[in-house]
PyMOL Python script that loads the backbone (N, CA, C, O; Angstrom):
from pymol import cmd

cmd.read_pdbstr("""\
ATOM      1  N   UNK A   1       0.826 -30.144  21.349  1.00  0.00           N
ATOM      2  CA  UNK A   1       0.850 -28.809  20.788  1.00  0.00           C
ATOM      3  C   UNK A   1       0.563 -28.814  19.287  1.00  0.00           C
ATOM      4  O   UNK A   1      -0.365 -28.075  18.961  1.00  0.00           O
ATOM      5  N   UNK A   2       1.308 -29.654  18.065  1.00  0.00           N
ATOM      6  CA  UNK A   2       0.907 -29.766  17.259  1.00  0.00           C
ATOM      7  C   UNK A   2      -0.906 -29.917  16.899  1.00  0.00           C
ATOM      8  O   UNK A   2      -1.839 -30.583  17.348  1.00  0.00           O
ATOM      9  N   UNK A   3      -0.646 -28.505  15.453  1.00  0.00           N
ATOM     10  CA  UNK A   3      -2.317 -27.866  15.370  1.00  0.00           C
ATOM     11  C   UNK A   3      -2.957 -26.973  16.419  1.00  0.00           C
ATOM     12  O   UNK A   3      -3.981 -26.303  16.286  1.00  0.00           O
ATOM     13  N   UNK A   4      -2.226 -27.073  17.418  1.00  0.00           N
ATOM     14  CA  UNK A   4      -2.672 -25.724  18.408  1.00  0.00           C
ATOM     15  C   UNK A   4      -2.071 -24.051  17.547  1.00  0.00           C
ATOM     16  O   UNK A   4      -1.085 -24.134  16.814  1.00  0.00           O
ATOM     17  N   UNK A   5      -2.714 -22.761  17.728  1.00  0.00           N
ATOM     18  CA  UNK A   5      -2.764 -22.028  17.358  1.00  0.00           C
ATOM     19  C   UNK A   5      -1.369 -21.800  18.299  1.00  0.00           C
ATOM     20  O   UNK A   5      -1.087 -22.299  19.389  1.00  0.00           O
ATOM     21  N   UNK A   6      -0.382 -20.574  17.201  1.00  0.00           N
ATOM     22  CA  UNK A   6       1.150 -20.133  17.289  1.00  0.00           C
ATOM     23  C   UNK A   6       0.684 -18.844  18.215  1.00  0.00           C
ATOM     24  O   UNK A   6      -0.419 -18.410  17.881  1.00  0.00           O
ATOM     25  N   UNK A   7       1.171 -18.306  19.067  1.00  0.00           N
ATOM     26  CA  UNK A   7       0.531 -17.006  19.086  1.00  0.00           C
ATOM     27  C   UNK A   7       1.783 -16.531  19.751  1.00  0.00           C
ATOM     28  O   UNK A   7       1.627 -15.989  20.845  1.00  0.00           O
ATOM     29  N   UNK A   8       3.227 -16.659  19.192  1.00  0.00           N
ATOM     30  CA  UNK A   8       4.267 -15.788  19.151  1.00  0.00           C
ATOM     31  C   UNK A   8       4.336 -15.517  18.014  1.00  0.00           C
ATOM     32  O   UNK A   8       3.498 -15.764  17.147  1.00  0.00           O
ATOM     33  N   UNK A   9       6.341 -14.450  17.792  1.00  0.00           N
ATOM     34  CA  UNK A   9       6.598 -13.859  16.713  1.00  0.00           C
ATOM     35  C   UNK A   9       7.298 -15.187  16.107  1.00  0.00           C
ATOM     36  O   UNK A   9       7.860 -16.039  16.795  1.00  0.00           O
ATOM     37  N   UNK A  10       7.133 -15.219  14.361  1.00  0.00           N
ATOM     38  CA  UNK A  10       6.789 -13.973  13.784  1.00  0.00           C
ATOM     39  C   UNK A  10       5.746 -13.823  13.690  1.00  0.00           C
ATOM     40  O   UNK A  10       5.041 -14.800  13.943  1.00  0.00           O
ATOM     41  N   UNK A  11       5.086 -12.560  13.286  1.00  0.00           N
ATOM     42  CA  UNK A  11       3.775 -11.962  13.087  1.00  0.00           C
ATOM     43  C   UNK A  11       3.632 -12.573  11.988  1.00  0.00           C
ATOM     44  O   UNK A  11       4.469 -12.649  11.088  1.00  0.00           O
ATOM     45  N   UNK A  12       1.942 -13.304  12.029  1.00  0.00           N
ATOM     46  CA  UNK A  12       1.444 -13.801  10.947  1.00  0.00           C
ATOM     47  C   UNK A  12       1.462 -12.471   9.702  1.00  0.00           C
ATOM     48  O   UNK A  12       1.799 -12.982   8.634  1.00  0.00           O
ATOM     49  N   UNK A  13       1.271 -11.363   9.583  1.00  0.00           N
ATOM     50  CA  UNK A  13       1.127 -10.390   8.426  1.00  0.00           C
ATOM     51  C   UNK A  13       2.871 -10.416   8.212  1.00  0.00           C
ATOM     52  O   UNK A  13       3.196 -10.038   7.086  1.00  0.00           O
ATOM     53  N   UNK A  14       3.502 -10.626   8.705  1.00  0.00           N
ATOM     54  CA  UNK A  14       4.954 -10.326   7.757  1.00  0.00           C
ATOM     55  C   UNK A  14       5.292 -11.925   7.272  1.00  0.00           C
ATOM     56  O   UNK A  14       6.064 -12.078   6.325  1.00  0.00           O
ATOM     57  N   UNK A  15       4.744 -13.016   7.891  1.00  0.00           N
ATOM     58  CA  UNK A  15       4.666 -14.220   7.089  1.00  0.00           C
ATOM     59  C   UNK A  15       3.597 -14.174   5.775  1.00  0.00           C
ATOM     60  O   UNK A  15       3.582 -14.980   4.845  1.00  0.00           O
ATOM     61  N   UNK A  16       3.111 -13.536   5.876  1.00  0.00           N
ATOM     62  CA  UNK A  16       2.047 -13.606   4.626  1.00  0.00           C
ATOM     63  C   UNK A  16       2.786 -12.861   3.555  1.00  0.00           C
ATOM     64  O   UNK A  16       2.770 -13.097   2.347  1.00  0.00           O
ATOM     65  N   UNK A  17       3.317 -12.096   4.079  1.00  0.00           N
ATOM     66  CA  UNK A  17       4.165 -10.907   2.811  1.00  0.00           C
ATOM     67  C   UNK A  17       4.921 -11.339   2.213  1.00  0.00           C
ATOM     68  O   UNK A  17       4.987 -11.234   0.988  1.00  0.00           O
ATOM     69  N   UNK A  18       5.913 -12.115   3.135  1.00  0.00           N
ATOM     70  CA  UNK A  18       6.725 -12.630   2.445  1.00  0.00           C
ATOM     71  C   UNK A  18       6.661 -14.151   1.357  1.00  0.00           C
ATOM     72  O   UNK A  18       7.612 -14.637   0.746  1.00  0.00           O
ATOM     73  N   UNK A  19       5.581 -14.525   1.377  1.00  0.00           N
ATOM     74  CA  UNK A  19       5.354 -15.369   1.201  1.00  0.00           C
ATOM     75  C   UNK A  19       4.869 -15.261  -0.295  1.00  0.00           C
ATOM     76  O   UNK A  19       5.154 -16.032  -1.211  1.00  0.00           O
ATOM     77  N   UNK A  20       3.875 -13.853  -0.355  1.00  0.00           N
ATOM     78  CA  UNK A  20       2.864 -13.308  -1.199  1.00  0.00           C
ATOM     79  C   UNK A  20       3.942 -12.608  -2.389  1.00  0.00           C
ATOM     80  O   UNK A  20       3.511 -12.558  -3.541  1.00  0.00           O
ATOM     81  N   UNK A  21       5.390 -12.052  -2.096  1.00  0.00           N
ATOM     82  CA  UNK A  21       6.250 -11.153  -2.455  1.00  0.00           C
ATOM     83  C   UNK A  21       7.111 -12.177  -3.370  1.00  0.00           C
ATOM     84  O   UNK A  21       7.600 -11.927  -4.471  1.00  0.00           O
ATOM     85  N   UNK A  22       7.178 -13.437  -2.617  1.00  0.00           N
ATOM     86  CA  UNK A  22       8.158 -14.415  -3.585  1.00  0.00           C
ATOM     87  C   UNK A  22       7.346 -14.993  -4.499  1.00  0.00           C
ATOM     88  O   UNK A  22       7.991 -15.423  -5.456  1.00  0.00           O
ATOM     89  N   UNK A  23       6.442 -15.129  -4.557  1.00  0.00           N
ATOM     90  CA  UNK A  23       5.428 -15.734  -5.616  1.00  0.00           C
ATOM     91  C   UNK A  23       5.346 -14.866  -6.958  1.00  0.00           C
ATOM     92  O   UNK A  23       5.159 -15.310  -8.091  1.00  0.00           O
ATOM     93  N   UNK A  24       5.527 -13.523  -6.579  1.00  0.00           N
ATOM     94  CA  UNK A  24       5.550 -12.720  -7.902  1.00  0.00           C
ATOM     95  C   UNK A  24       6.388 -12.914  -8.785  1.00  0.00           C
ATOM     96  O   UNK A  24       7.573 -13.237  -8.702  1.00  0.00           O
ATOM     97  N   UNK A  25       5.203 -12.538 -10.369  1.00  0.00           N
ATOM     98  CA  UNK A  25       6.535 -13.492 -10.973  1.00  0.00           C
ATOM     99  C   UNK A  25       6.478 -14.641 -12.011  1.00  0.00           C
ATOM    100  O   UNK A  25       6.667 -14.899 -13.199  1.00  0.00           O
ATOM    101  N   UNK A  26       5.977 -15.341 -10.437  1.00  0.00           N
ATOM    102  CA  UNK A  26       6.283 -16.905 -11.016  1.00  0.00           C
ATOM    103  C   UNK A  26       4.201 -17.568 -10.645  1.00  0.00           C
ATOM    104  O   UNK A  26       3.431 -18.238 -11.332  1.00  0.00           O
ATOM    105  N   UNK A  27       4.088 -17.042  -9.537  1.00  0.00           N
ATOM    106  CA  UNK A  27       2.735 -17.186  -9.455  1.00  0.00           C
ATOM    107  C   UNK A  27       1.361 -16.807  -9.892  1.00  0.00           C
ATOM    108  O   UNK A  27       0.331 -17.375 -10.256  1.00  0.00           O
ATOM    109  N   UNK A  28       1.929 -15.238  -9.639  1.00  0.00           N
ATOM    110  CA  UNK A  28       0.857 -14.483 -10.928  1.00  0.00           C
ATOM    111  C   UNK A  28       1.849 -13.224 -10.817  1.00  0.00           C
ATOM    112  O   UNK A  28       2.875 -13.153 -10.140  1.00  0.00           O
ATOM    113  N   UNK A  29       1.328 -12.323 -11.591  1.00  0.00           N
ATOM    114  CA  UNK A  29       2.058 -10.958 -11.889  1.00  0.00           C
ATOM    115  C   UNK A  29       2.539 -10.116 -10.889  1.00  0.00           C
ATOM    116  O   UNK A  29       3.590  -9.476 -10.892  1.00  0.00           O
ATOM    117  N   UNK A  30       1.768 -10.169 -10.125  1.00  0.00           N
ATOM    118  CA  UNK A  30       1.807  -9.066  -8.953  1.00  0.00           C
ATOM    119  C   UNK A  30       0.927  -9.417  -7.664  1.00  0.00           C
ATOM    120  O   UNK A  30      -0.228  -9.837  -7.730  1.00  0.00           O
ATOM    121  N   UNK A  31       1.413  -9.257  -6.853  1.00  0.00           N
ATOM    122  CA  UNK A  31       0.538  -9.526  -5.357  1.00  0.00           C
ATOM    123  C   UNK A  31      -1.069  -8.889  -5.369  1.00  0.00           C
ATOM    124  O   UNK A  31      -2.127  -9.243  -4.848  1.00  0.00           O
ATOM    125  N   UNK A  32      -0.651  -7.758  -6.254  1.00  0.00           N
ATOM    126  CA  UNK A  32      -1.661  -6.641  -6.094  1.00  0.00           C
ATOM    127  C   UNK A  32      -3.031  -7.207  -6.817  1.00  0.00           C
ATOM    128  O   UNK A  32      -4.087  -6.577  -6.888  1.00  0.00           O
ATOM    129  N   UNK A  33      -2.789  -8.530  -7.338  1.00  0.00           N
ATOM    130  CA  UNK A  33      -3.860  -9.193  -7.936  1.00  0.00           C
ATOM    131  C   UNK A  33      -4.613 -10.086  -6.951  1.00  0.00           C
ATOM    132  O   UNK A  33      -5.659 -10.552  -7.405  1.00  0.00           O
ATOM    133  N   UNK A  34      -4.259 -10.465  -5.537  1.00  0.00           N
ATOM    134  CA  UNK A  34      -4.519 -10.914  -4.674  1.00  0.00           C
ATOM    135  C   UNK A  34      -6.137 -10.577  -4.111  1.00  0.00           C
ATOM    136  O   UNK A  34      -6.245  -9.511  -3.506  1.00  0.00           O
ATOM    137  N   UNK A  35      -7.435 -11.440  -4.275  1.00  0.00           N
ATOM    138  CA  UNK A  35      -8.703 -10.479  -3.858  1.00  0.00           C
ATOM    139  C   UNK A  35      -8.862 -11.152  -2.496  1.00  0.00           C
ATOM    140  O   UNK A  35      -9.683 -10.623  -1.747  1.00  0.00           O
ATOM    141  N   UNK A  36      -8.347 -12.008  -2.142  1.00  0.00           N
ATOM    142  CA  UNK A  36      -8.941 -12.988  -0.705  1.00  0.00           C
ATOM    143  C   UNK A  36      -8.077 -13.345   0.015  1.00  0.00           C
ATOM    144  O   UNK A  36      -7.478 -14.174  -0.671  1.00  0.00           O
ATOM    145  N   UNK A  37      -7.475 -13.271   1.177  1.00  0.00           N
ATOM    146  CA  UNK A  37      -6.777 -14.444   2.072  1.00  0.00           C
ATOM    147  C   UNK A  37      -7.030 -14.699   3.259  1.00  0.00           C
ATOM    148  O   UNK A  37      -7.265 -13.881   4.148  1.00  0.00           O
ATOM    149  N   UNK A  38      -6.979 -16.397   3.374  1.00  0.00           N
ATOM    150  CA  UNK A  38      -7.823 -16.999   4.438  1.00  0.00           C
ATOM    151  C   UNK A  38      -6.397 -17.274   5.277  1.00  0.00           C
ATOM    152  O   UNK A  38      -5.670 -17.625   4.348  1.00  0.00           O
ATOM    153  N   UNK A  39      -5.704 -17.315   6.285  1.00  0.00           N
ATOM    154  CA  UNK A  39      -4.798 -17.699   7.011  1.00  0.00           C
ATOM    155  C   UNK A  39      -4.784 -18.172   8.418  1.00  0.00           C
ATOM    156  O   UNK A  39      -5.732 -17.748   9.078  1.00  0.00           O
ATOM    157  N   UNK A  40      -3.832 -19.053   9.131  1.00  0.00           N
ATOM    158  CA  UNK A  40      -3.779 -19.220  10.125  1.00  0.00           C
ATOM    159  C   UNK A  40      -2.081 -19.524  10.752  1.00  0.00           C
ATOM    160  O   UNK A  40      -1.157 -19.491   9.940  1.00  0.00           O
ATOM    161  N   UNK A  41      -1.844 -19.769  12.005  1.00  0.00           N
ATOM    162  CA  UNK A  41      -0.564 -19.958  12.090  1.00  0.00           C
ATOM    163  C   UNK A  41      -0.529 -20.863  13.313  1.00  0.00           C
ATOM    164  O   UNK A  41      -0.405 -20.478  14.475  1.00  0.00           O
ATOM    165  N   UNK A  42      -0.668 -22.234  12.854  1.00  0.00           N
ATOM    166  CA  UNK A  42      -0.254 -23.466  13.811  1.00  0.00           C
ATOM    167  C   UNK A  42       0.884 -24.138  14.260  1.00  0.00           C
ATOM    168  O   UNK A  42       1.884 -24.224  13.548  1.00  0.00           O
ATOM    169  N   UNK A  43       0.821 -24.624  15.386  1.00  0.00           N
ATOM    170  CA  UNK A  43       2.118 -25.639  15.627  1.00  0.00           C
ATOM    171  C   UNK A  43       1.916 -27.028  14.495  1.00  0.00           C
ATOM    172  O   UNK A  43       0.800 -27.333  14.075  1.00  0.00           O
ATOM    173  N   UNK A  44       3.073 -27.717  14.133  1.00  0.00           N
ATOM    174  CA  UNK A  44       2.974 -28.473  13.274  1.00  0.00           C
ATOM    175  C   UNK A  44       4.326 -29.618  13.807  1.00  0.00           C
ATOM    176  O   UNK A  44       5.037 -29.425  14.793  1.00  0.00           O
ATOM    177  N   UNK A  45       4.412 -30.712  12.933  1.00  0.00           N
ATOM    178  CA  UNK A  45       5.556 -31.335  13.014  1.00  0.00           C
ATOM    179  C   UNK A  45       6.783 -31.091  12.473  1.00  0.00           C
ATOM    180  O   UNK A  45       7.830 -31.435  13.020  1.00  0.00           O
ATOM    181  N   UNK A  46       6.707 -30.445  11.299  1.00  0.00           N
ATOM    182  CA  UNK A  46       7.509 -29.689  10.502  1.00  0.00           C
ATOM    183  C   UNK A  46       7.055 -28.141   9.962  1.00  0.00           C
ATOM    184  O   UNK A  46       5.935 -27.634   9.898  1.00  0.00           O
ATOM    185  N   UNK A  47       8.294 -27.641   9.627  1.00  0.00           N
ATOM    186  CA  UNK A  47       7.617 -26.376   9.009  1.00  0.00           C
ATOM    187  C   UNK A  47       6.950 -26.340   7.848  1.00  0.00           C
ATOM    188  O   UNK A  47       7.277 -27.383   7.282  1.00  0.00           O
ATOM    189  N   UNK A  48       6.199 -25.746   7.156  1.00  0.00           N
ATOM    190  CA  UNK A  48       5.987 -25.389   6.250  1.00  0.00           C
ATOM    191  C   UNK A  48       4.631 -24.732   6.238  1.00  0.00           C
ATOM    192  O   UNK A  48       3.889 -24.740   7.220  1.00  0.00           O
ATOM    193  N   UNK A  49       4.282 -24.053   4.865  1.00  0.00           N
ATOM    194  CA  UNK A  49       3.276 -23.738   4.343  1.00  0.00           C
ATOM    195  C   UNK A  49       2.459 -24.723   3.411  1.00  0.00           C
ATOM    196  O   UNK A  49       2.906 -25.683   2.783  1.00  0.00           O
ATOM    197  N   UNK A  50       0.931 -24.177   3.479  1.00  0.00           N
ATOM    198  CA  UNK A  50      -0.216 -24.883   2.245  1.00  0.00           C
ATOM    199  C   UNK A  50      -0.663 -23.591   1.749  1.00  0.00           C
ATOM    200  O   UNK A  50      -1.308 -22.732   2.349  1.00  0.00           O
ATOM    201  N   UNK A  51      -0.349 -23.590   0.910  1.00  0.00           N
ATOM    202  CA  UNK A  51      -1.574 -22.774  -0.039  1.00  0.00           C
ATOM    203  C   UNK A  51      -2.179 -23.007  -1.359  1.00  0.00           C
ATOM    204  O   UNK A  51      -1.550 -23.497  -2.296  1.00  0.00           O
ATOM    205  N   UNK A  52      -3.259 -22.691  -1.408  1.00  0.00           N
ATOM    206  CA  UNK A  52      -4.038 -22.881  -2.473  1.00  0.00           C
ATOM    207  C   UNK A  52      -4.197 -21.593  -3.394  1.00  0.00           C
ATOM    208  O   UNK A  52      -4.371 -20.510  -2.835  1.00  0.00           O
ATOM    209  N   UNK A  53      -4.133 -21.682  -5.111  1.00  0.00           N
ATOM    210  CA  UNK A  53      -4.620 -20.310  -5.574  1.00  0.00           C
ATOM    211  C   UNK A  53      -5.299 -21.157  -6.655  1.00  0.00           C
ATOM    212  O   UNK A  53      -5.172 -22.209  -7.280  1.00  0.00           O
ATOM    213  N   UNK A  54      -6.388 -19.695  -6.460  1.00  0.00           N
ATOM    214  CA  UNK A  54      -7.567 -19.869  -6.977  1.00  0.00           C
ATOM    215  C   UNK A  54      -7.710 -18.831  -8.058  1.00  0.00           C
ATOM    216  O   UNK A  54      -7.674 -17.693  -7.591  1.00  0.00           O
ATOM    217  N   UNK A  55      -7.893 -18.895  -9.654  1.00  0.00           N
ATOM    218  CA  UNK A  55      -8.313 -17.669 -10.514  1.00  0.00           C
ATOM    219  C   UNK A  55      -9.264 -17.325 -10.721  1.00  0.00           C
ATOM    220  O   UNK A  55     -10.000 -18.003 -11.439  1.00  0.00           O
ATOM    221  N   UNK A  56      -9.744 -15.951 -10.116  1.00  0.00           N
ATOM    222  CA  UNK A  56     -10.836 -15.383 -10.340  1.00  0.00           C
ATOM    223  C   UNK A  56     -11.484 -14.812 -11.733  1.00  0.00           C
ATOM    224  O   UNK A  56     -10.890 -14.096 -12.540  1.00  0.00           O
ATOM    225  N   UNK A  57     -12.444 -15.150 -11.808  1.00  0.00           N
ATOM    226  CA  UNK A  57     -12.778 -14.528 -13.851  1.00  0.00           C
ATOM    227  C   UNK A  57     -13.947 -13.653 -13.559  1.00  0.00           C
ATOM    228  O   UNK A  57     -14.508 -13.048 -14.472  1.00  0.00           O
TER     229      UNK A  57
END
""", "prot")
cmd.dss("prot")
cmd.show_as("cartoon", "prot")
cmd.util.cbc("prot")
cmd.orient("prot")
């Protein structure tokens, strides 16, 4: 199963929120600065997240 696609709850869009909501702040100013997101939601060995940010000019 690990790397196979999740396709129960939670809903990938309220994992993204929350995710996007704690970063403010400390990551950049506001979510609302956000222009792109690429996502997915796999089985894994452990939990966690990767993300990458990128500044747009």
């Amino acid at each position: 199963m690990v790397g196979q696609y999740k396709v129960t709850k939670p809903d990938i869009d309220n994992l993204i929120k929350t995710v996007l909501d704690a970063c403010n702040g400390h990551v950049w100013k506001d979510d609302n600065q956000i222009t792109e997101i690429t996502s997915s939601k796999r089985y894994g060995l452990e939990p966690k997240i990767i993300m990458r940010v990128e500044e747009v000019i």
